[in-house]
C-alpha positions as CSV (number, residue, x, y, z in Angstrom):
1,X,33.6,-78.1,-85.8
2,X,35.0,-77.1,-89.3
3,X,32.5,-78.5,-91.9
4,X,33.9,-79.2,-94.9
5,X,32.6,-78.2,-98.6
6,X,31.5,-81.5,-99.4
7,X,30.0,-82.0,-96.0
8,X,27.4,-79.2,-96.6
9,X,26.8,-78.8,-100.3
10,X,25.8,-81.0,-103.1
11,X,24.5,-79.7,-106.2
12,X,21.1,-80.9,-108.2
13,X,18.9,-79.7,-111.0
14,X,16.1,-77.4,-110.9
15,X,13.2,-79.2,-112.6
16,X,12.2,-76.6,-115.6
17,X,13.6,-73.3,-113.9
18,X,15.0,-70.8,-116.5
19,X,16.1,-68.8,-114.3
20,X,18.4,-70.6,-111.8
21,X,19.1,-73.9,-113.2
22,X,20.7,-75.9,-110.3
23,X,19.9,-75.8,-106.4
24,X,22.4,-76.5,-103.5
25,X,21.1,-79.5,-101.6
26,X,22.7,-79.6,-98.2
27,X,22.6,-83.3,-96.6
28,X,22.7,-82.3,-93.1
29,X,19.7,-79.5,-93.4
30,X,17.0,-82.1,-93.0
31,X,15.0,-80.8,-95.8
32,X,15.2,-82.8,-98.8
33,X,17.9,-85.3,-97.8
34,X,17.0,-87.8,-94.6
35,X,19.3,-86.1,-92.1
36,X,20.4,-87.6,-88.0
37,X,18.5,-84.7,-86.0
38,X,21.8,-84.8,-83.7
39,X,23.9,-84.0,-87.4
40,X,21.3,-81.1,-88.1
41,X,21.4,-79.7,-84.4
42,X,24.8,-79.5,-84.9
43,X,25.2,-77.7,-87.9
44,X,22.6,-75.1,-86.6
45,X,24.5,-74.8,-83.1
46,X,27.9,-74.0,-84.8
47,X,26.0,-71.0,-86.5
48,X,24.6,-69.5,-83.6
49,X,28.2,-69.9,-81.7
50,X,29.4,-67.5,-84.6
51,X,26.3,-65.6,-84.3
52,X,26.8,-65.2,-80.2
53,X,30.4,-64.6,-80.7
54,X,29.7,-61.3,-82.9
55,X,26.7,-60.1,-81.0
56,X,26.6,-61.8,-77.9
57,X,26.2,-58.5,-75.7
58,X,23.0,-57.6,-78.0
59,X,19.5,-58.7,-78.2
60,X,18.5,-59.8,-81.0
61,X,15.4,-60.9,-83.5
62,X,16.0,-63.9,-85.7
63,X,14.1,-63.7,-89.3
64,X,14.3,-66.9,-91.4
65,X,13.6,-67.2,-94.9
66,X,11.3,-69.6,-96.3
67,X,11.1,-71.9,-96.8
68,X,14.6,-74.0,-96.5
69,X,15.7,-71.8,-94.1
70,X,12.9,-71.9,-91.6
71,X,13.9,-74.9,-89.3
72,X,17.6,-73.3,-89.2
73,X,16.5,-69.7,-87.9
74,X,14.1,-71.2,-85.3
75,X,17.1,-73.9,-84.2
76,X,19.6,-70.3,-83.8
77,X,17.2,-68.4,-82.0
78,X,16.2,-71.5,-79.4
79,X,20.0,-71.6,-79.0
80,X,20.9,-68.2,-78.5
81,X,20.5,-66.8,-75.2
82,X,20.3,-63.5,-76.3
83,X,17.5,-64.1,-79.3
84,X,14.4,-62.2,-77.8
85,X,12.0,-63.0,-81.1
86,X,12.0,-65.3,-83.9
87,X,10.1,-65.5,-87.3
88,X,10.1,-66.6,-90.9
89,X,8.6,-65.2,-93.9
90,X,6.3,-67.4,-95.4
91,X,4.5,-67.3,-98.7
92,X,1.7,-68.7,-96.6
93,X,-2.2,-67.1,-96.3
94,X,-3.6,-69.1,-93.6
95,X,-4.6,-67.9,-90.6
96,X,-3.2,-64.7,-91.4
97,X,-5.9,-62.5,-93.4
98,X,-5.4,-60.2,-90.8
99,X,-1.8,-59.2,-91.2
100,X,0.2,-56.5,-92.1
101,X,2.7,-57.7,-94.3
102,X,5.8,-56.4,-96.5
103,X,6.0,-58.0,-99.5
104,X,9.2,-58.8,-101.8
105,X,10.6,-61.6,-104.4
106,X,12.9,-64.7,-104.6
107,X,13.2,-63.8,-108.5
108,X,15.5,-67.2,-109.1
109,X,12.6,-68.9,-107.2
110,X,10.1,-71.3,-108.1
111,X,7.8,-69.3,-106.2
112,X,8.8,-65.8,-106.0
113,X,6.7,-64.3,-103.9
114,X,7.6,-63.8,-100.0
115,X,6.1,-61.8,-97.4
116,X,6.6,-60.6,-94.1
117,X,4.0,-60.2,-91.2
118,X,5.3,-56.7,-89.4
119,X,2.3,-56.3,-87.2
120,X,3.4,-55.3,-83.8
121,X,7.2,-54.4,-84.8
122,X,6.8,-50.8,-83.9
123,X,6.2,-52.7,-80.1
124,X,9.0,-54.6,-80.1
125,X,11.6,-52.1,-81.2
126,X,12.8,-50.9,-77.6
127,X,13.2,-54.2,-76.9
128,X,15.9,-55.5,-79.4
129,X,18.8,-54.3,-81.2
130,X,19.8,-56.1,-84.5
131,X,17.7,-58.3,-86.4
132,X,20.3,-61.2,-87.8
133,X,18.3,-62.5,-91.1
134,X,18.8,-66.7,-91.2
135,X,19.3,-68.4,-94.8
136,X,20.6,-71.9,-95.6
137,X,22.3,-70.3,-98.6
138,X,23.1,-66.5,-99.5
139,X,23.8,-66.1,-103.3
140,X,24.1,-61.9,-103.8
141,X,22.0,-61.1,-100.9
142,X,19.3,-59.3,-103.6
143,X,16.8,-60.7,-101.6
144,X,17.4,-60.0,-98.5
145,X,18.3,-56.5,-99.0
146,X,15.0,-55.9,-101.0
147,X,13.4,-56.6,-97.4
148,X,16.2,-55.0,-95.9
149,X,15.3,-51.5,-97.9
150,X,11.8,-51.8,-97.1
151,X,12.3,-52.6,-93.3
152,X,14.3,-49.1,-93.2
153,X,11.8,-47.0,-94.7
154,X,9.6,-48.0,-91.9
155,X,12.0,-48.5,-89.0
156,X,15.3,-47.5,-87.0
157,X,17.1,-51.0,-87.4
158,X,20.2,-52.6,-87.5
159,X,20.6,-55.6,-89.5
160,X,22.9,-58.4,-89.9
161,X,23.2,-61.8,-92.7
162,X,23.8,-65.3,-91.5
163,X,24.4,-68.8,-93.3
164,X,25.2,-71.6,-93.5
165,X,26.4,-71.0,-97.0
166,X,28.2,-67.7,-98.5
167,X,29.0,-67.3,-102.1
168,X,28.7,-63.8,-102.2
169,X,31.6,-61.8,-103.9
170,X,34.3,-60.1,-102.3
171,X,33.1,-56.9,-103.1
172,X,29.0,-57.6,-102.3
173,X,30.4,-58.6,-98.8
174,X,32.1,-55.2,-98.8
175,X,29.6,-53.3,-100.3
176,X,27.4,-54.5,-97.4
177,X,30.0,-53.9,-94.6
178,X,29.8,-50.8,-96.2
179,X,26.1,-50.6,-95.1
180,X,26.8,-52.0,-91.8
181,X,25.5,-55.2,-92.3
182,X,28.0,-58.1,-92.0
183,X,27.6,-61.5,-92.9
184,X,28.1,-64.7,-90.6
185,X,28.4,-68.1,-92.1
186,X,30.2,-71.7,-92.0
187,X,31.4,-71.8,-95.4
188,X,32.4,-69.8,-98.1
189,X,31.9,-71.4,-101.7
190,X,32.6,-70.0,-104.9
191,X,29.9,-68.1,-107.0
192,X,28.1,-71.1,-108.8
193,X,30.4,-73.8,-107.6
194,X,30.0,-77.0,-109.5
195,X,27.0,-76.7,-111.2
196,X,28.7,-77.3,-114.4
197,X,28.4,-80.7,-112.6
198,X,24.5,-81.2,-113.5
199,X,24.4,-79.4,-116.7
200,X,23.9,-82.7,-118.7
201,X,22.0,-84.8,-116.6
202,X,19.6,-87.0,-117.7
203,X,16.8,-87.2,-114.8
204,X,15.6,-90.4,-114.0
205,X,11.4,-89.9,-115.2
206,X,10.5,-93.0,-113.3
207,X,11.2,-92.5,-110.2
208,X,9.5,-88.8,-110.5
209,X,6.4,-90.2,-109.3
210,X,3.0,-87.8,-109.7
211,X,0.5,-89.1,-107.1
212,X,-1.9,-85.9,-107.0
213,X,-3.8,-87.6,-109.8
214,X,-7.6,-88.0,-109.8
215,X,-8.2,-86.9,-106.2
216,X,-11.5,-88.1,-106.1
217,X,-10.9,-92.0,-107.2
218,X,-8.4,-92.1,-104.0
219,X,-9.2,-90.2,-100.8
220,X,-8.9,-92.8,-98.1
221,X,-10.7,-92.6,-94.8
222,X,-7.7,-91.6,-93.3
223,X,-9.0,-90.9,-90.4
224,X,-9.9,-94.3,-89.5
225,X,-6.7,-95.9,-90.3
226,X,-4.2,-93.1,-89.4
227,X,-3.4,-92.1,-85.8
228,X,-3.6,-88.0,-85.8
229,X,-2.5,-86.4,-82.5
230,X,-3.9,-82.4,-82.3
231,X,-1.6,-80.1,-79.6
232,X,-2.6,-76.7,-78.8
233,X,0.5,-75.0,-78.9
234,X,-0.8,-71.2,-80.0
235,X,1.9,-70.0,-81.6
236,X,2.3,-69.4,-85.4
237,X,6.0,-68.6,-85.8
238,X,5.3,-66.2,-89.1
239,X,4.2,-63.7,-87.1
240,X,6.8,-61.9,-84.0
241,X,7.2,-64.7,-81.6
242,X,8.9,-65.1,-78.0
243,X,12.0,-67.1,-78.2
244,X,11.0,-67.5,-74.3
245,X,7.8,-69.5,-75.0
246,X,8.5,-71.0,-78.3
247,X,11.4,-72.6,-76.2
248,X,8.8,-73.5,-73.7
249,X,6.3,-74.9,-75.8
250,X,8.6,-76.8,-78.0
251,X,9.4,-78.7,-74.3
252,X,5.7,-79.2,-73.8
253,X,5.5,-80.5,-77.5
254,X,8.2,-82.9,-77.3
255,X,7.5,-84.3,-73.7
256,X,3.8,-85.1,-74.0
257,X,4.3,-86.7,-77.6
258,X,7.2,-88.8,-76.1
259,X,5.3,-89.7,-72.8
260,X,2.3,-91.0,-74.9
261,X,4.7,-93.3,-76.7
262,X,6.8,-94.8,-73.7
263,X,3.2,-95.4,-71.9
264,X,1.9,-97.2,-75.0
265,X,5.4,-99.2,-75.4
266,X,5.5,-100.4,-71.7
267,X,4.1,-103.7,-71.7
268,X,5.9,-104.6,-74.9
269,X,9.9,-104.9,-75.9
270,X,11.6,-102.0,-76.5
271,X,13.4,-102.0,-79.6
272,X,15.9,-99.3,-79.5
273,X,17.3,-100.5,-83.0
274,X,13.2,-99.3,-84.6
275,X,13.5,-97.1,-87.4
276,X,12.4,-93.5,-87.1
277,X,11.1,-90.9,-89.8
278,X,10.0,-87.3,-89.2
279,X,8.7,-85.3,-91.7
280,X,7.8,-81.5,-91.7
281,X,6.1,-80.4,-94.0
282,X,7.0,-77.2,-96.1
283,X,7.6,-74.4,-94.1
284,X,6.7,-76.9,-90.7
285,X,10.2,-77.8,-90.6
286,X,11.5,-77.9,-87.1
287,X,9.2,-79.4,-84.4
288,X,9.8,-82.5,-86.6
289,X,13.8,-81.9,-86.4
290,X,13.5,-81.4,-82.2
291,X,11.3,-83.7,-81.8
292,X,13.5,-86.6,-83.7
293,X,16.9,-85.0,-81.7
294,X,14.2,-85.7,-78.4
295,X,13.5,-89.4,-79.3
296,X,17.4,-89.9,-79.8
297,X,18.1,-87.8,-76.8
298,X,16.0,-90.4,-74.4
299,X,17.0,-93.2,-76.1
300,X,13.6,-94.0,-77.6
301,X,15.2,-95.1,-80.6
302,X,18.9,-95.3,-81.9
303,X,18.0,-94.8,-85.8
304,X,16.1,-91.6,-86.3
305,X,15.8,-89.3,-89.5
306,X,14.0,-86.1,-90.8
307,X,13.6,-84.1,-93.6
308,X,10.4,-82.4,-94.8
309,X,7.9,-81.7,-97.9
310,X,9.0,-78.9,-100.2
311,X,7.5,-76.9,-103.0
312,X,11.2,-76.9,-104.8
313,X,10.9,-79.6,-108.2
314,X,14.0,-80.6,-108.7
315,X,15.2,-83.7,-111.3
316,X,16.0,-87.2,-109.9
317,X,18.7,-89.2,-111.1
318,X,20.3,-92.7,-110.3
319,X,24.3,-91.0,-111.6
320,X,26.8,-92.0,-108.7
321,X,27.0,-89.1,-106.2
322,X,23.8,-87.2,-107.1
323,X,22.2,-86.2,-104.1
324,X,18.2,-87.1,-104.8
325,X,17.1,-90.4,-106.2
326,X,13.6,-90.2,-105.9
327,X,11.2,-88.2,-106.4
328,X,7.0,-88.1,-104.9
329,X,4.7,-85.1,-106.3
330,X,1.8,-84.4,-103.9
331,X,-1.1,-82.2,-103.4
332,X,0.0,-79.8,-100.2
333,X,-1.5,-79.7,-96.8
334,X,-1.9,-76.1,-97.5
335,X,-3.3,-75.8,-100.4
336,X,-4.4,-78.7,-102.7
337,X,-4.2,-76.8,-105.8
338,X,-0.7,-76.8,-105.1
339,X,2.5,-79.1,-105.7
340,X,4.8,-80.0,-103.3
341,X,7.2,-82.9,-103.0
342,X,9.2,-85.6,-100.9
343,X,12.3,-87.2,-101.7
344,X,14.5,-90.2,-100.9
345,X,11.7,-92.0,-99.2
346,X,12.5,-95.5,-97.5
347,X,10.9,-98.1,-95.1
348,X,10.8,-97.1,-91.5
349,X,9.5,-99.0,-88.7
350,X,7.7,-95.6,-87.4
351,X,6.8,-92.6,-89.7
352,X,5.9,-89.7,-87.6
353,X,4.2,-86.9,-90.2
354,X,4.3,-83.5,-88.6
355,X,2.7,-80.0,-90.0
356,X,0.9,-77.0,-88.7
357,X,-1.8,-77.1,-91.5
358,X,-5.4,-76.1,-90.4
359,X,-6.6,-79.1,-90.5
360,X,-10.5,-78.3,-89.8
361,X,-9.9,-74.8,-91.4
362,X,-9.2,-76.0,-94.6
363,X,-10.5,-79.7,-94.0
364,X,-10.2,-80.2,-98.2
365,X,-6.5,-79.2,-98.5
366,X,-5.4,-80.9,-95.7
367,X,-7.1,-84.5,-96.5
368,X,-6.0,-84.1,-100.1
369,X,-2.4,-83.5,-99.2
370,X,-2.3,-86.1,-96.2
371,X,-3.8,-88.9,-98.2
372,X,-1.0,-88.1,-100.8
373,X,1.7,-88.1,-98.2
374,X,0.3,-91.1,-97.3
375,X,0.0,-93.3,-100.3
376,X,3.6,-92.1,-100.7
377,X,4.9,-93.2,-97.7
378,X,2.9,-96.6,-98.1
379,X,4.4,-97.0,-101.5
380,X,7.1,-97.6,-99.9
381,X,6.3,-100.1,-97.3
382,X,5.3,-97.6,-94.4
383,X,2.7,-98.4,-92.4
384,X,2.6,-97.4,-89.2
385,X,1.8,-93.4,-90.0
386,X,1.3,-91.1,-86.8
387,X,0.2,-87.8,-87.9
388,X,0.7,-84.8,-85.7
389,X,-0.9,-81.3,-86.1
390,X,0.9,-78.2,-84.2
391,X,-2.1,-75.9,-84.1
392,X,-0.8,-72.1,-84.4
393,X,-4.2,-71.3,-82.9
């Protein structure tokens, strides 16, 4: 499929960012836009054909950046054949004090900070031969290649750059062929394209909605009220992980949630026109995409949608073909001295919430950021709320 600009690219503000004021919002990512899981699938697929088609006789370890890019690198890795690990960077601490990281920065970022867990690389390295780094967009590839320098110092690797979107010049594309390391990606778009567009927007302050007020005057029982589902899945994809089992337990993940919900739906209608939400949460981005592609894929329901959480602010507006409208501040499941956000919220007849916070870990953070989600959600006439935790461990 050839995806048009348009299809993959529409541009918003950066909410008080000096250093990069605009952000590409891409409707079919399933991040900050309500996305078809079959649309997202898709658009993931087509990059790991162009992926297979350059390295198909090598084996390869897929790196994804987070956070945007998380759900992307984990959907090309499950696709390729070939893909022997999988992992993201994260700008996550828990449950891994223990790690050896690298660390580097996402200067234009509103958190700059990134780190990679490299324990157990020196392992693995007979056993693959490329790692192909995953990003939803690549700007000048600075970032990458300041974990790209650091990866060489300490190991014999080759490397390769793959996108959805490339607006690289034609000389940092050379300069990087140069270095043997070529870039993959669906579309090429010009060095800033459009954001002249949003440079005299006036955000829409009411619908930027700040519910991580006054904790303490509304934690709900949540627990009473909220149907949360724990699986023991064992893996934490930030660290090297088997593309092998993470296949295998994203099957076990999706089956046994689905199988509960066609047992508890037997003695009643079906309604296969019941709307579906799934929402990941930060860097928890894809079990909620494969497991709203699984609900369409049985037929559970016809009208299913995902996108996730994010730390990014960005400005609302109501303007005619801006991409967010709305806008729902919120303490994170991670950490609740932290700010992260959801938006273009609607009614859904089912709103499944998916994350791989530690819930009885950090018991505090993850209360705090779920009653937020919630009174979100309910805010806008959701009730029936499913919660379910992917434990890493």
């Amino acid at each position: 499929m050839v995806y048009q600009t348009d299809d993959l690219v529409k541009v918003a503000a950066r909410d008080n960012n000096s250093k990069r004021s605009y952000l590409y919002v891409n409707p079919l990512q399933a991040k900050h836009i309500p996305a078809n899981p079959y649309a997202t699938m898709n658009m993931i697929g087509e990059l790991a054909g162009k992926i297979e088609n350059e390295y198909g006789n090598e084996r390869l370890f897929i790196i994804g950046f987070a956070e945007t890019a998380t759900a992307i690198a984990a959907g090309v890795a499950v696709r390729l054949e070939n893909a022997v690990y999988y992992q993201t960077t994260t700008r996550e601490i828990q449950n891994l004090e223990n790690e050896e990281f690298l660390y580097f920065t996402e200067s234009h970022s509103h958190a700059t900070e990134q780190k990679l867990a490299i324990s157990g690389y020196l392992e693995i390295l007979n056993h693959i031969d490329r790692i192909v780094f995953v990003e939803d967009e690549v700007t000048t590839g600075n970032t990458i290649m300041k974990l790209v320098d650091q990866l060489k110092i300490k190991y014999d690797m080759k490397f390769a750059i793959a996108s959805v979107l490339n607006s690289m010049s034609d000389e940092r594309i050379k300069q990087l062929e140069n270095e043997e390391i070529r870039c993959i990606y669906l579309n090429r778009i010009p060095f800033e394209y459009r954001i002249e567009s949003v440079n005299d927007l006036e955000a829409d302050t009411e619908k930027m909605i700040e519910i991580r007020k006054n904790h303490e005057k509304r934690r709900l029982p949540y627990e009473e009220s909220i149907d949360i589902i724990e699986m023991n899945m064992g893996i934490d994809f930030r660290t090297i992980t088997s593309v092998k089992e993470y296949r295998s337990k994203l099957d076990e993940f999706v089956n046994k949630i689905a199988s509960g919900m066609i047992d508890q739906s037997a003695s009643s209608k079906k309604n296969d026109n019941q709307s579906i939400l799934m929402i990941g949460t930060e860097e928890c981005m894809y079990p909620a995409i494969r497991l709203g592609e699984y609900f369409l894929e049985i037929r559970f329901a016809t009208n299913v949608k995902t996108h996730s959480t994010t730390r990014s602010p960005i400005l609302v507006s109501s303007r005619e073909g801006y991409p967010l409208q709305t806008r729902y501040e919120m303490a994170s499941l991670y950490d609740s001295t932290r700010r992260t956000f959801l938006y273009n919220l609607a009614r859904y007849d089912q709103v499944w919430i998916i994350t791989d916070a530690a819930r009885v870990k950090h018991q505090d953070d993850f209360m705090a950021g779920l009653n937020d989600m919630i009174k979100a959600l309910q805010m806008n006439g959701n009730d029936a709320i499913r919660v379910v935790v992917w434990k890493n461990q």
